[in-house]
N, C-alpha and C positions, 0 to 999 in steps of 0.2 A: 700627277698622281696623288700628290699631298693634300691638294684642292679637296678633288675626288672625295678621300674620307675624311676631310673636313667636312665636308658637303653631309655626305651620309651619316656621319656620329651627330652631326646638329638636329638633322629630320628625327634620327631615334629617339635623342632626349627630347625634341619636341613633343613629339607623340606620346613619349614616355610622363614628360611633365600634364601635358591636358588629359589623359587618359586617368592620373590621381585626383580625380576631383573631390575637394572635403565633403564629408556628409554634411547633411542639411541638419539644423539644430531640429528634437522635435518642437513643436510650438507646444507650450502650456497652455493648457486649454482654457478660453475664456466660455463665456456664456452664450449660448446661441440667441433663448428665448429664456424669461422666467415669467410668471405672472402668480396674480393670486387668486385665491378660487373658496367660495362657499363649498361644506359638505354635498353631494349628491344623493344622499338619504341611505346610501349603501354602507356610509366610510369610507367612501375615496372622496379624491378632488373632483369640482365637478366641472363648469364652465369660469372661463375667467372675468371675474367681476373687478370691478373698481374701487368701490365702497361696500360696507359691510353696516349691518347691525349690531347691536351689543349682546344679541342672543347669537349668533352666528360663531358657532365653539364646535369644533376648532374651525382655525384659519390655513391653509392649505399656500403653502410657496411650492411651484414646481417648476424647476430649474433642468432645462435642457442645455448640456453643455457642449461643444462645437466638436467635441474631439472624446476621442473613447479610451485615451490612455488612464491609466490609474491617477487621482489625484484627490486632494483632502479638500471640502466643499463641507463650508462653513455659514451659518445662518446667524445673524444676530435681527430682533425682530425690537425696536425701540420707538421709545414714545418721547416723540417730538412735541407735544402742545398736549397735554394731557392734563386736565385739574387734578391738583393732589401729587402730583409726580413730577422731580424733577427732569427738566430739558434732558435730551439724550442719554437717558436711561435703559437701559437693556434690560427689556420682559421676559425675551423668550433670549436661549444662545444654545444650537445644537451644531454638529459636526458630524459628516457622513464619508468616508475613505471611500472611493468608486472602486469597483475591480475592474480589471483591465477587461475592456467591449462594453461597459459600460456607460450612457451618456443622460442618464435621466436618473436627477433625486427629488424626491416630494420628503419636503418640513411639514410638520404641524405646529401650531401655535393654539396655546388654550389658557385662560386664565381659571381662577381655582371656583369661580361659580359664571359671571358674566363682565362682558370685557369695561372697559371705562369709557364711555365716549372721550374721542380728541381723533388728535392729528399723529402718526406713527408711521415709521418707514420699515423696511427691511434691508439691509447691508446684506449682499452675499461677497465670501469670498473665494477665489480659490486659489488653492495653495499658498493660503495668506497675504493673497494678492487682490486690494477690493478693483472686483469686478462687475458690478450692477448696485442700483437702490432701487427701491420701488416703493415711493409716498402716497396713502394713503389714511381715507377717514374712516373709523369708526362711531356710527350717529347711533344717539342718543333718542328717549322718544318726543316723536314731533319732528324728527330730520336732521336734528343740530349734531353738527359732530363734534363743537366743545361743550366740554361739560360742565365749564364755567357758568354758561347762564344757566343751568340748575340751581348755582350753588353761589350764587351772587350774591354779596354783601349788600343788605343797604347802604347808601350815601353815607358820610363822615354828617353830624352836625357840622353847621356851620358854627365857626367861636364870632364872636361877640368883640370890634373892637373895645380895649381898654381904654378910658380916660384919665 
């Protein structure tokens, strides 16, 4: 008889033990898709392009994020290879809080007449978590996307050895 509700108190806490199963962490939402996008002539984004002109103001980041919980979605928009500008410098830096159902933020980027030809990326993060980059050119006219050969120095003289 001992057996017996040994037997049966084991089955209950069994039961009773898998039947507490921990909740599932939510996940933090990473990035589904971002790209980047010329105007569409309305003021929105339009389709997603690769490369860009230096008349093309603004510059459209649109970030679909994988999950619709609330979260803090952060754009820093920097210029990687840029004449005149140092290396990994932040042009543009915006920050957008989702509300909950939420899962799509659109950046703009615009400089204060037209952009600089070079090389630039964009860091998104969320929730101060970097989650995507996305490098691209800004060309110059004729195609060049640095803007070094605009503004290229002639040659050094050459010196003269001494005797």
């Amino acid at each position: 008889m001992k057996a017996f509700f040994l037997i049966i108190n084991l089955l209950v806490l069994s039961v009773a033990a898998y039947s507490q199963v921990p909740p599932q962490p939510t996940l933090a939402p990473g990035v589904e898709e971002a790209y980047l996008a010329k105007d569409d002539g309305n003021g929105k984004a339009g389709e997603q392009v690769e490369e860009f002109k230096t008349t093309d103001v603004p510059i459209y980041c649109v970030v679909l994020l994988q999950s619709s919980v609330k979260s803090v979605v952060k754009m820093n928009f920097v210029a990687v290879n840029v004449s005149g500008v140092k290396p990994d410098t932040k042009v543009v830096t915006a920050s957008y809080t989702t509300k909950e159902g939420q899962n799509r933020v659109n950046f703009t980027g615009r400089p204060e007449s037209v952009w600089t030809p070079g090389r630039y990326r964009v860091d998104l993060f969320i929730d101060g978590k970097l989650a995507k980059n996305l490098v691209f050119d800004i060309k110059g006219p004729g195609g060049n996307a640095t803007a070094a050969k605009y503004f290229e120095a002639p040659p050094a003289p050459k010196t003269k050895p001494r005797h």
